[in-house]
Structures are given as structure tokens and as C-alpha cells.
C-alpha positions in Angstrom: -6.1 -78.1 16.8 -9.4 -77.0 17.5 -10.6 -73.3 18.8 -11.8 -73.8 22.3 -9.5 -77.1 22.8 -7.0 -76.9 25.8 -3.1 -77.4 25.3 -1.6 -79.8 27.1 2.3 -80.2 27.4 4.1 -83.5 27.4 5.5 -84.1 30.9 9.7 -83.3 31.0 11.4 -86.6 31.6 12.7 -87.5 34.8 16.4 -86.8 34.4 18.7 -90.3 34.7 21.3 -91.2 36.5 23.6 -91.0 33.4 23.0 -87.6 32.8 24.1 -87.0 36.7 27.0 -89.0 35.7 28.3 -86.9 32.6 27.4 -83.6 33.8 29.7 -84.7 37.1 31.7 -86.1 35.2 31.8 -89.0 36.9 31.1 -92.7 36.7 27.5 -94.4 37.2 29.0 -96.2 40.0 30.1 -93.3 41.8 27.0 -91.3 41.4 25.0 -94.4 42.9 28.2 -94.3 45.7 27.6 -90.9 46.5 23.3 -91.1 46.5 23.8 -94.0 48.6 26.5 -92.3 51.2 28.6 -95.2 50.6 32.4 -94.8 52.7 35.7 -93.6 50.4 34.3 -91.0 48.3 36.1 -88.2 47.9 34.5 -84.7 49.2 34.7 -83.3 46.2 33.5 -85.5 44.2 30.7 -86.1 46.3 29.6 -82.5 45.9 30.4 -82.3 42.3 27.8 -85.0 42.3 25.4 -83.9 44.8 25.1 -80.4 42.6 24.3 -81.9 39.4 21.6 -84.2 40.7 20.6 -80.9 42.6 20.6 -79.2 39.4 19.4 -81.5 37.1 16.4 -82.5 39.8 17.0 -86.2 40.1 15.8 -88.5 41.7 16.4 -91.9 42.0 14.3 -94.8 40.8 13.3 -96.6 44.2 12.3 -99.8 42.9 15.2 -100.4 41.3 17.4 -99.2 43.9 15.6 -101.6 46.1 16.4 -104.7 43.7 19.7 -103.7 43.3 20.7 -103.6 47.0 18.4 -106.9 48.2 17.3 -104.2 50.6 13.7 -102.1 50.9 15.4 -98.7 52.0 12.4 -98.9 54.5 12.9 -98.7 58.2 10.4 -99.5 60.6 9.5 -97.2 63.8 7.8 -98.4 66.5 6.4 -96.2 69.5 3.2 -95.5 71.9 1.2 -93.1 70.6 0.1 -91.5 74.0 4.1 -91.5 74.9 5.1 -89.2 71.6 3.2 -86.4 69.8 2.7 -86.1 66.5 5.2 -83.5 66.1 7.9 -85.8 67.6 7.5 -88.4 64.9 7.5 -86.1 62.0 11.0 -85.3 63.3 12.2 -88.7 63.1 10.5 -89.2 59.9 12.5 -85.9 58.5 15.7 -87.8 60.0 15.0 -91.3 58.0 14.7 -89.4 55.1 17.5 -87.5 55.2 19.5 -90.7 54.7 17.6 -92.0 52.2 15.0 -94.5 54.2 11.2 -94.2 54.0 10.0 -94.5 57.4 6.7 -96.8 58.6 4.8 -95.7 61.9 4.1 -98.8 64.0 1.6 -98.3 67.0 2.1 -100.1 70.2 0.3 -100.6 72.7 2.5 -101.7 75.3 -0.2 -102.5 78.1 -1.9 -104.8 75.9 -0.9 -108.6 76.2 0.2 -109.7 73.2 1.3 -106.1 72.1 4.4 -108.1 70.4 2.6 -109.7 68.0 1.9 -107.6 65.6 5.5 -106.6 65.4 6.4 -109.6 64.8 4.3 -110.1 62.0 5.2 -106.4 60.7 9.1 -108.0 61.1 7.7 -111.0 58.6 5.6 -109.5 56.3 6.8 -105.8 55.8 10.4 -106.4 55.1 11.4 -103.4 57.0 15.0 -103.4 56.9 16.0 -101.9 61.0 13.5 -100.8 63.4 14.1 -97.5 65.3 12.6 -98.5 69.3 11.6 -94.7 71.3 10.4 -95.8 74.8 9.2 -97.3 76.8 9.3 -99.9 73.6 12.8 -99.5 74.0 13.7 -100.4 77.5 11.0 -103.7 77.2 13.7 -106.7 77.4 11.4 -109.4 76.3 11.3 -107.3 72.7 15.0 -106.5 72.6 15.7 -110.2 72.9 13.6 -111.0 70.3 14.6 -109.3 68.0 18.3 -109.9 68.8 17.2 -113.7 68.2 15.5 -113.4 65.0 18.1 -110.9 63.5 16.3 -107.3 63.1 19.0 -104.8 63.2 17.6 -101.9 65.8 18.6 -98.3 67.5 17.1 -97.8 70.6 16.0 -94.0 71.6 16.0 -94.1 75.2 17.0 -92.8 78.6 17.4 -96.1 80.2 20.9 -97.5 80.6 22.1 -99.3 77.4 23.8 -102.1 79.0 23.3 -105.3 77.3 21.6 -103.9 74.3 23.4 -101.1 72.4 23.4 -99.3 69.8 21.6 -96.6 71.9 20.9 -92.7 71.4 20.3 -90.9 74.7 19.3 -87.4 75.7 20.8 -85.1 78.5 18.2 -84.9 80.4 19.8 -84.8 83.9 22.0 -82.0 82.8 19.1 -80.0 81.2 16.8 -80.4 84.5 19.8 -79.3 86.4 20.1 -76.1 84.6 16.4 -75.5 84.8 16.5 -75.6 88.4 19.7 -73.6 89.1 18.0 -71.4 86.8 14.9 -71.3 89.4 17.2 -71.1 92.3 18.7 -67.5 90.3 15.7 -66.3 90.3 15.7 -66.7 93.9 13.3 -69.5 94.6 14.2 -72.2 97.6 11.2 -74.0 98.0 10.5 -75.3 94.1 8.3 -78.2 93.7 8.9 -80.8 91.6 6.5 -82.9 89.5 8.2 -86.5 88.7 7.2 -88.2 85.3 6.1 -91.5 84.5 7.8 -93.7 86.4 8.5 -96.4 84.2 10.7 -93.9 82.1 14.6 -93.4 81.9 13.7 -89.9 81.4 12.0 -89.2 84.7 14.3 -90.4 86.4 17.0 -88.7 84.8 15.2 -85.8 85.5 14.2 -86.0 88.8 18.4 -86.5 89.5 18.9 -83.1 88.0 16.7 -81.3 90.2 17.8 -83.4 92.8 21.4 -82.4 91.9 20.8 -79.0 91.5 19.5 -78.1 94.9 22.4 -80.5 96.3 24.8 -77.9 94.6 23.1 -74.6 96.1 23.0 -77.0 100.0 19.2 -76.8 99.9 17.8 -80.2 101.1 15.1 -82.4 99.0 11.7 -81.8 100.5 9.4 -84.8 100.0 6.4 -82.6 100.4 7.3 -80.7 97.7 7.9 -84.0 94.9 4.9 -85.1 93.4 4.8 -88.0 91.8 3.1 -87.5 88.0 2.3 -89.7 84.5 3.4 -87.6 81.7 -0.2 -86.2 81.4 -2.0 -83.0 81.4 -4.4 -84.4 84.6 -1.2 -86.0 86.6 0.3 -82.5 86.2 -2.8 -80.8 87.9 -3.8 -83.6 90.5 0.0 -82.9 91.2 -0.3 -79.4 91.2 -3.2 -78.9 94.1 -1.4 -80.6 96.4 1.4 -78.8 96.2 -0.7 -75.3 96.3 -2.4 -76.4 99.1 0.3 -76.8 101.5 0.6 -74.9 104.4 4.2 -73.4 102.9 3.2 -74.1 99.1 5.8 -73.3 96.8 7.3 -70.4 95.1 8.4 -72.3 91.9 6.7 -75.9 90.0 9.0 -77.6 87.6 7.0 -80.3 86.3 8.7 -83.1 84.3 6.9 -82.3 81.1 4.9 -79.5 79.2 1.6 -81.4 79.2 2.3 -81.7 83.2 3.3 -77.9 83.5 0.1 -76.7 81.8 -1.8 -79.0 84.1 0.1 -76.9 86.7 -1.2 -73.5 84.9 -4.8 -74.6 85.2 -4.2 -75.5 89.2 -3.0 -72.2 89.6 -5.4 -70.2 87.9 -8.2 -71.7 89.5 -6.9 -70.8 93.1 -6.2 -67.4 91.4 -2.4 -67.4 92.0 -0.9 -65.1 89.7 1.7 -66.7 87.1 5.1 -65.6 87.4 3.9 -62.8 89.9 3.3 -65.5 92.9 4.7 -68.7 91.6 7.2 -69.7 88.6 5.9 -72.7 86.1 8.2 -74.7 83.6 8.1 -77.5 81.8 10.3 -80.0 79.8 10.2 -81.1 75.8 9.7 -77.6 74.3 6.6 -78.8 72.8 4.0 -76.6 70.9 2.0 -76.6 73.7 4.6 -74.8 75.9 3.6 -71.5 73.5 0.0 -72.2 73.1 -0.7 -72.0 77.2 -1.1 -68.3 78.9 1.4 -67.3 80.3 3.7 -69.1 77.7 6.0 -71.7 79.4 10.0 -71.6 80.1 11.1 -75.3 78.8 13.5 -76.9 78.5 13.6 -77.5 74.3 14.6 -81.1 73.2 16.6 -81.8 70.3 14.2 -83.9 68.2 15.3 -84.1 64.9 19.4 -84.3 66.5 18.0 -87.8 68.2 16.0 -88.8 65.2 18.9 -88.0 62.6 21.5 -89.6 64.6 19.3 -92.5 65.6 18.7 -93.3 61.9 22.3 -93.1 61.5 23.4 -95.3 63.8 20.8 -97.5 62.4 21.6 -97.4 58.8 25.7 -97.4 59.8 24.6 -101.1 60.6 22.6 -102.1 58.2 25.7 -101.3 55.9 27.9 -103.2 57.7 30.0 -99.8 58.9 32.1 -99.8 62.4 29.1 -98.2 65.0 28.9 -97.4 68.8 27.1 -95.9 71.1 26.2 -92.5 69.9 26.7 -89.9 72.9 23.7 -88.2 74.8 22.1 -85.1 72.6 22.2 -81.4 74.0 18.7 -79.6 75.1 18.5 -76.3 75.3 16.2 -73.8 77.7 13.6 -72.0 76.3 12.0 -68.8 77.8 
């Protein structure tokens, strides 16, 4: 070798499934059992194997998986991008891949005309083997039927009802915005004001019942002066918010239906130079980043993102190997402070 010249290592080889298999002491078959969570393996074979691929850093060969299962291990989400942060998808992303699926982002547009299209074509030419539907994708029946006709296996995330069109993951959300208002109501607020969501969603509605039920349960009547109807947005949120501080008896408390909405609320506020939690109480919904990044920092109601997108993906993947599924049962928020 020459002075001056740079060593270079060879590259360790990628560790095979054989190895796995002796130093588990196992059979091929059930390592590619256990890497694939295939049903009837023992636990303690399945952790025996799980270590030694742990230890021995494997990983398994995609494309061959793939031609060995006549399957792409690739499922296909679609959503609206002005409906779901970015943050939200990385959390169903994290739950694909925890069962072994690459995940591929699909856009829609729902309010353009031929938004179907293209999913269709993605269906045709992508070879996606489920789709994953987060509303209001979801709850559109002219999409759920066709992909019912044309085969695609699919697990809607939504709030709507499933009725004719399970598998379905829902969240609590009328239980959370129930406890968000009784928590209001402990604090000793009676006139709250409420700002609804978009109201083509599941989830305002199921919101908007929580509050609703709430108040019921402490005998304080629904004021319509005091609902304001919103869209999800940071601008609904504040549109909503100066009417409500402009009434004659403005409120003592907003819950608004989302974070983007409550912070809209914050802005309303601080420009009438109400002081925030001093003169009026502010939360939001979805526990999203921006609920700590606003001044004061928002009381939220947290969602359980990656519980949804984990058992979602699932559900989905419980299909796609033929295994006994239902309806998996609404996910848990939790209140933030």
C-alpha cells in the first residue's frame, strides 16, 4: 500500500436468514413465520427468534419477500392534506411499519371533480396491496363503493358511523369533549362557548355532542349564541372567536373544536386585550404541536395518533392475510394541560 493512500474496509455482510435460523435454532420457515407475524407461533419461539435477528442485525431481503408472497408489502394511504398535518401522517407511517408495510402518501383533493381518478390509476399501476382512507376520504360513498367493486382491501379511519362499510377505527371524541367541558364547568365556568368544526366531519359532530352532553349533565342549557360554527382552520377559529367576545354577556370559557381554531381564539383575544386564563379560559382539541408553540400554551385534548394508525394498519393487514377481523373499538384521548 502506498504512504498517503486511504484504507478502506470491505463492507460486513448483511447477515441471512439462515444464520437467524441456527442461532434460534429454528427452522427457515419459522423465522420467515415469525418476521412475517404469521398466526400459531409459539411465544417463545417467536422471541427466541425476534432476539437473534435483533442481535445479528437482520434484515430481510424485500424483493424477495415480495416475490415470495405475490404481495408488495406496500400499503397505500390516502388523505387531504389541508385535513391532516404532517405530524399526523408520520404517525401512521411509524404504524405501517411496525407491521412490516412501507407506506405511500396519496394526496387528495376531494373538492376537485374528478379527485377519484387518480386513485384509481394509483390502484392500477402502483400495486398497493390495502389502502388506509382518514377523512373525509373515508366517509365519501362513491369511493367506498368502488373500491368494494374492484376488490382493494381498505380500513377506514373515521368518525362517521361505519354502517355498510366496516372495517372501521374510530376515536372517542364525544367522550373526550365531554371531559373537556366538565372540566371547564370545575373550574367554574357556566357560560363556555363552543367553536363547532368542519361540518362535513364525524369528528365535529362527535364533538359538539360532548359539550352538548356535558352541560346537559351539570342542567345548564345549550346557548345558541354561544356556538359558533367553524372549518378546522386558524381564521374560522378567529372569525368565530369575535363574535363570541363581542356579545353583550361574552363568555368566560372558548372550547374550540380544534388547536388551529383555539389559537385563532388566542389571537381574538389578545387583540381586544382580554387576558388569557385571567378573563377567559381557551382549549383546543388534537394535542397538536401547535397547542405548545401558542402563548399562553393550550389545554387539549391529546389524540392518540400512532394507537389509530397502528391499529388501523392492523386491521388492514389482518385482511390482507385472510385472518378473522372486526371492527376495532374507538381509541382513548387524553387531556393535556
Amino acid at each position: 500500500m502506498r504512504a498517503g493512500m486511504a484504507t478502506r474496509t470491505r463492507p460486513k455482510a448483511r447477515a441471512t436468514i439462515h444464520e437467524v435460523a441456527r442461532a434460534a435454532g429454528v427452522s427457515i420457515k419459522t423465522v420467515s413465520r415469525v418476521l412475517n407475524r404469521e398466526p400459531n407461533v409459539r411465544p417463545e419461539t417467536s422471541e427466541r427468534v425476534t432476539r437473534a435477528a435483533a442481535k445479528l442485525r437482520y434484515t430481510p431481503n424485500i424483493a424477495a419477500r415480495r416475490l415470495a408472497s405475490h404481495g408488495s408489502f406496500l400499503i397505500g394511504l390516502l388523505f387531504e392534506p389541508s385535513n391532516h398535518p404532517s405530524t399526523y401522517i408520520a404517525e401512521v407511517q411509524r404504524g405501517a411499519m411496525r407491521q412490516g408495510y412501507d407506506l405511500l402518501l396519496h394526496p387528495c383533493q376531494t373538492s376537485d371533480a374528478d379527485w377519484m381518478e387518480p386513485v384509481e390509476r394509483l390502484i392500477r399501476q402502483s400495486a398497493v396491496d390495502g389502502l388506509i382512507l382518514t377523512s373525509p376520504i373515508s366517509d365519501s360513498v362513491p369511493m367506498l363503493r368502488a373500491l368494494r367493486e374492484n376488490g382493494t382491501p381498505f380500513v377506514r379511519i373515521s368518525q362517521a358511523k361505519p354502517g355498510a362499510h366496516p372495517p372501521c377505527v374510530r376515536v372517542n371524541d364525544e367522550e373526550a369533549a365531554a371531559a373537556m367541558t366538565h372540566h371547564l364547568l370545575d373550574l367554574g365556568h357556566r357560560r363556555i362557548g363552543f367553536v363547532i368544526g368542519r361540518a362535513t366531519h364525524g369528528s365535529s359532530v362527535d364533538r359538539l355532542r360532548g359539550f352538548r352532553r356535558a352541560l346537559a349533565d351539570a342542567r345548564i342549557p345549550v346557548s345558541d349564541d354561544l356556538l359558533e360554527q367553524g372549518d378546522y382552520t386558524f381564521e374560522s377559529g378567529y372569525q368565530a372567536a369575535r363574535h363570541l367576545l363581542t356579545h353583550p354577556q361574552r363568555p368566560t370559557a372558548i372550547f374550540a373544536s380544534n388547536d388551529e381554531m383555539a389559537a385563532g381564539v388566542l389571537l381574538a383575544a389578545h387583540e381586544r386585550g382580554i387576558e388569557i386564563p385571567a378573563e377567559i379560559s381557551v382549549c383546543g382539541f388534537d394535542g397538536a404541536p401547535l397547542s405548545e408553540q401558542v402563548w399562553p400554551q393550550l389545554t387539549t385534548v391529546a389524540q392518540p395518533v400512532l394507537e389509530v394508525a397502528a391499529l388501523a394498519t392492523e386491521l388492514l393487514v389482518r385482511r390482507l392475510r385472510d385472518e378473522d377481523y372486526m371492527e376495532i373499538g374507538r381509541a382513548s384521548c387524553r387531556e393535556r394541560v
